[in-house]
C-alpha positions as CSV (number, residue, x, y, z in Angstrom):
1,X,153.0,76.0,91.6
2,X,150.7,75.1,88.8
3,X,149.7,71.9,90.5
4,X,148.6,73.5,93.5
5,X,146.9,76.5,91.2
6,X,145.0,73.5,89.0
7,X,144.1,71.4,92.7
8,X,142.8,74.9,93.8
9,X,140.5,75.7,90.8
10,X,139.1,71.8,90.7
11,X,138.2,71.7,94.7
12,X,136.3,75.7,93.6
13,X,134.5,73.8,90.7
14,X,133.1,70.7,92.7
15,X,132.0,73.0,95.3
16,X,130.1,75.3,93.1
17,X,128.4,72.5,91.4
18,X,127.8,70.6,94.8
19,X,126.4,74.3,95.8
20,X,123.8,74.2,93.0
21,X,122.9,70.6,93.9
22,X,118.8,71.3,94.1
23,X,116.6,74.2,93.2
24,X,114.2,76.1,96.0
25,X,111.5,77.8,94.6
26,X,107.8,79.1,95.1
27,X,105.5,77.5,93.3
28,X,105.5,80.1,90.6
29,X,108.5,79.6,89.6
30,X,110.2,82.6,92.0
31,X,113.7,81.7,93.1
32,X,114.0,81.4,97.1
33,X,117.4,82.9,97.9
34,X,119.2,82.5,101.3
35,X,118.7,85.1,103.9
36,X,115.1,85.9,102.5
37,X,112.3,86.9,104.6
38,X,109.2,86.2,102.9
39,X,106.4,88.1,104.8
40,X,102.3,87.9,105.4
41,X,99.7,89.6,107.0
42,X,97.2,87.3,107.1
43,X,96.2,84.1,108.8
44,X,96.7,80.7,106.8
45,X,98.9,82.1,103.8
46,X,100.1,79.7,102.4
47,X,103.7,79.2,100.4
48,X,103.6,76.4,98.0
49,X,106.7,75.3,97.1
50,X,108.7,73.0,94.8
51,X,112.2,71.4,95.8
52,X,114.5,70.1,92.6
53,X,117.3,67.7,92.2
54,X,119.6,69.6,89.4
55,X,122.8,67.3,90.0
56,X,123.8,64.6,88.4
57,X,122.9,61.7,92.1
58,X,120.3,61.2,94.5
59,X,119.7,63.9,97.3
60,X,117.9,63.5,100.3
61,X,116.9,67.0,100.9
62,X,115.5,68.1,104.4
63,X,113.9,71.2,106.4
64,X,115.1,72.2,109.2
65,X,113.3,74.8,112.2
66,X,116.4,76.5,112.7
67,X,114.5,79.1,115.0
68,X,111.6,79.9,116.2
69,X,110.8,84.2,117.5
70,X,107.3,84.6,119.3
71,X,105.6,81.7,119.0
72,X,106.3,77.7,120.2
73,X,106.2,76.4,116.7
74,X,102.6,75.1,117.0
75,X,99.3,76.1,114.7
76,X,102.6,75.9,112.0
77,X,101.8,73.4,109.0
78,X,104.6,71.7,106.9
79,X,103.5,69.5,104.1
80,X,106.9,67.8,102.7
81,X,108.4,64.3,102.0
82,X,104.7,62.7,101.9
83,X,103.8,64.0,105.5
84,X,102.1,66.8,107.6
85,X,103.3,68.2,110.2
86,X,100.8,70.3,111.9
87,X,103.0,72.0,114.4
88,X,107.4,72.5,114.0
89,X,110.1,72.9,117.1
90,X,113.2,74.6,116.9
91,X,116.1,72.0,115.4
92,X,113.6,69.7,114.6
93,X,113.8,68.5,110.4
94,X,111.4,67.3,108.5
95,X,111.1,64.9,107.1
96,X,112.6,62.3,110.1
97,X,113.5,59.2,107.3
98,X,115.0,59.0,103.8
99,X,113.5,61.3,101.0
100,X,115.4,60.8,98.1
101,X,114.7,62.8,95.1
102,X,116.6,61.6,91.9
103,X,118.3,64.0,89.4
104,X,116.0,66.2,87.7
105,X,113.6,65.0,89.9
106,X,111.2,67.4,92.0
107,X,108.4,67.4,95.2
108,X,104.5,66.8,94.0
109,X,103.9,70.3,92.3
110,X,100.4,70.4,94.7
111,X,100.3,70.1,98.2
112,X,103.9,70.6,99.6
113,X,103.6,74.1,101.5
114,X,104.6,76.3,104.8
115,X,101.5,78.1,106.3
116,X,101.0,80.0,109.5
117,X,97.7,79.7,111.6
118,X,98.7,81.4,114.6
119,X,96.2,84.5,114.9
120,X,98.6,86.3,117.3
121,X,98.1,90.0,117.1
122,X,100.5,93.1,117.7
123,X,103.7,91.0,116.8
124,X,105.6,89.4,114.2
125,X,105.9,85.7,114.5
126,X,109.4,84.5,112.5
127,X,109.8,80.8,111.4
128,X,113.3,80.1,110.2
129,X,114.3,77.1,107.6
130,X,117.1,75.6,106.5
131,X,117.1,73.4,103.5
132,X,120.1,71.3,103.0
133,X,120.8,67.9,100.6
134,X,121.2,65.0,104.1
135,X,125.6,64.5,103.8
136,X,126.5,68.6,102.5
137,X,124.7,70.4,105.6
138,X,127.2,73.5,104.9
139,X,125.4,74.1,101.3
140,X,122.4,75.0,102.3
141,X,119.4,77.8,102.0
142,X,118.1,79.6,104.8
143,X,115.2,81.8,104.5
144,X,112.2,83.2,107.1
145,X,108.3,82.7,106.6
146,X,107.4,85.7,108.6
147,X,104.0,86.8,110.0
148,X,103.1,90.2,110.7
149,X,99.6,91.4,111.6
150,X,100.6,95.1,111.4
151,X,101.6,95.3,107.8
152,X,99.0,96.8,105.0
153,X,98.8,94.4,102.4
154,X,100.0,96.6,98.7
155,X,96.2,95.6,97.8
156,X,94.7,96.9,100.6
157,X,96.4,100.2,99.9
158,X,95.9,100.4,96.8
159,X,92.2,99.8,97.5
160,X,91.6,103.1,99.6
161,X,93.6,104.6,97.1
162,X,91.2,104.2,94.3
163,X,88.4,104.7,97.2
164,X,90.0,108.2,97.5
165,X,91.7,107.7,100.8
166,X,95.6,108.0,101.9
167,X,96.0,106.9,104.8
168,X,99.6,108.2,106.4
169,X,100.0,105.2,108.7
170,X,98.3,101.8,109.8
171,X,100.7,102.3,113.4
172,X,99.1,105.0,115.4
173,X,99.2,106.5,118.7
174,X,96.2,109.6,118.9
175,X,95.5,110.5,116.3
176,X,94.3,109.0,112.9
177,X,96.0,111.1,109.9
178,X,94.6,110.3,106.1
179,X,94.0,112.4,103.1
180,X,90.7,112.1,101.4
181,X,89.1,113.0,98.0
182,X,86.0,112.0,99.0
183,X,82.9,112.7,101.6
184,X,82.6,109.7,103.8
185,X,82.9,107.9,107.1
186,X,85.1,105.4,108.9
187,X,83.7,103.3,111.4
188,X,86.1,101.3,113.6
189,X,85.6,97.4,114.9
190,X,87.1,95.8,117.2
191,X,88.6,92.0,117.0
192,X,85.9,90.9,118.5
193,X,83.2,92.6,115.4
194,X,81.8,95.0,118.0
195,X,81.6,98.5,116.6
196,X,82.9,101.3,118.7
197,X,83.4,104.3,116.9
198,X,81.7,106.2,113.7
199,X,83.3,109.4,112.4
200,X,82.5,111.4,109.2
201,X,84.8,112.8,107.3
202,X,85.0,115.6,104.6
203,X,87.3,116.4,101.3
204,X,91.1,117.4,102.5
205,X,93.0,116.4,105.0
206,X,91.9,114.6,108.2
207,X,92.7,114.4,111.8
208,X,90.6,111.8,113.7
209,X,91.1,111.9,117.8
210,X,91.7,108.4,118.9
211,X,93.1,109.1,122.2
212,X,90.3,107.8,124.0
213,X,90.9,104.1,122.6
214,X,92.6,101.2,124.1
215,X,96.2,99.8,123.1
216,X,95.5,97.3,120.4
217,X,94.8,95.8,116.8
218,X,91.4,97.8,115.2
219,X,89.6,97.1,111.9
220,X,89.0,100.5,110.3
221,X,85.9,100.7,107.5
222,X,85.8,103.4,105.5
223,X,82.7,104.2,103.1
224,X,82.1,106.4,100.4
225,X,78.5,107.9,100.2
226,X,77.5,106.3,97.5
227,X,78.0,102.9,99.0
228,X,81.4,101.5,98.4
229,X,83.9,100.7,100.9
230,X,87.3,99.4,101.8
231,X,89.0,97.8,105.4
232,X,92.2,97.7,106.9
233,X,94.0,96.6,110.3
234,X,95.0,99.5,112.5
235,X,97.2,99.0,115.5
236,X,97.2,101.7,118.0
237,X,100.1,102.2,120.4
């Protein structure tokens, strides 16, 4: 009994240390965990990244596409293992020959990234990755780059915030809904820049008919009057 009690505990400890083989992280120093979704709502973000040997032999680490939701996998970069890849397909890994990093070794800290410059509007666009050490595919880290043109940016928010402007939702179906501090005016663009609708707007809370517009993405601009302004992306359902 205490043989198979001591085999048990040894096969646990090589697999936990085999488990922490290599390091994924942004390139601030944020751990990337598996099963994170890392999310942007704007067109060529880009999420630098370092890989790092922290055993004690060689690894050759790869990316996999694992899967692909909404898009085909092209206007996708991948800068890793030396190369560019300027468009990634579902199973594919990256890089296709050896990559060896040795222990304590990491990527370039410049220049290795994922970035997304598919404009597509009124969906969310999901690239999935695996990273795996080429020999131990089952100890692994999975996480999603995700791109989502209907989500408000914390900055933006806080922006109209300090304009003077709550705004209850960026999803709308009739009606545009905000709470204001401020005498103003929003004027709304569409993606192509052509403006096609100007509405003033007074202290206390607002109600701005939008049923007359279109199904789509919008650029809202409010302005203050004394000249300052903030923008966001509205989609209307």
């Amino acid at each position: 009994m205490k043989k198979i009690t001591l085999s048990i505990v040894f096969s646990l400890l090589i697999s936990t240390v085999f488990a922490q083989g290599f390091e994924f992280k942004k390139s601030d120093g944020t751990l990337i965990n598996n099963g994170d979704v890392l999310t942007y709502n704007t067109v060529g973000a880009y999420l630098n990244f370092r890989v790092k040997n922290i055993s004690s032999t060689p690894l050759d680490i790869k990316i996999k596409c694992t899967s692909l939701v909404n898009t085909p996998g092209t206007q996708f970069e991948l800068c890793y293992g030396g190369s560019c890849f300027d468009n990634v397909t579902s199973n594919g890994i990256y890089p296709d020959y050896d990559n060896l990093l040795q222990p304590g070794q990491s990527n370039p800290s410049q220049g290795d990234h994922f970035v997304n410059f598919n404009p597509a509007e009124n969906t969310i666009i999901d690239y999935v990755f695996t990273l795996y050490a080429l020999g131990a595919e089952s100890e692994s880290i999975t996480f999603t780059y995700r791109y989502d043109s209907t989500v408000m940016s914390v900055n933006t928010v806080a922006e109209l915030a300090s304009l003077g402007v709550n705004l209850k939702s960026t999803v709308i179906q009739n009606e545009l809904n905000f709470n204001s501090s401020i005498n103003g005016k929003v004027i709304l663009v569409n993606l192509n820049g052509q403006q096609i609708a100007d509405y003033s707007f007074t202290e206390g809370f607002q109600t701005i008919d939008l049923s007359n517009l279109s199904t789509g993405m919008y650029i809202a601009k409010f302005q203050t009057l004394e000249g300052k302004s903030s923008q966001l992306k509205l989609f209307k359902n």
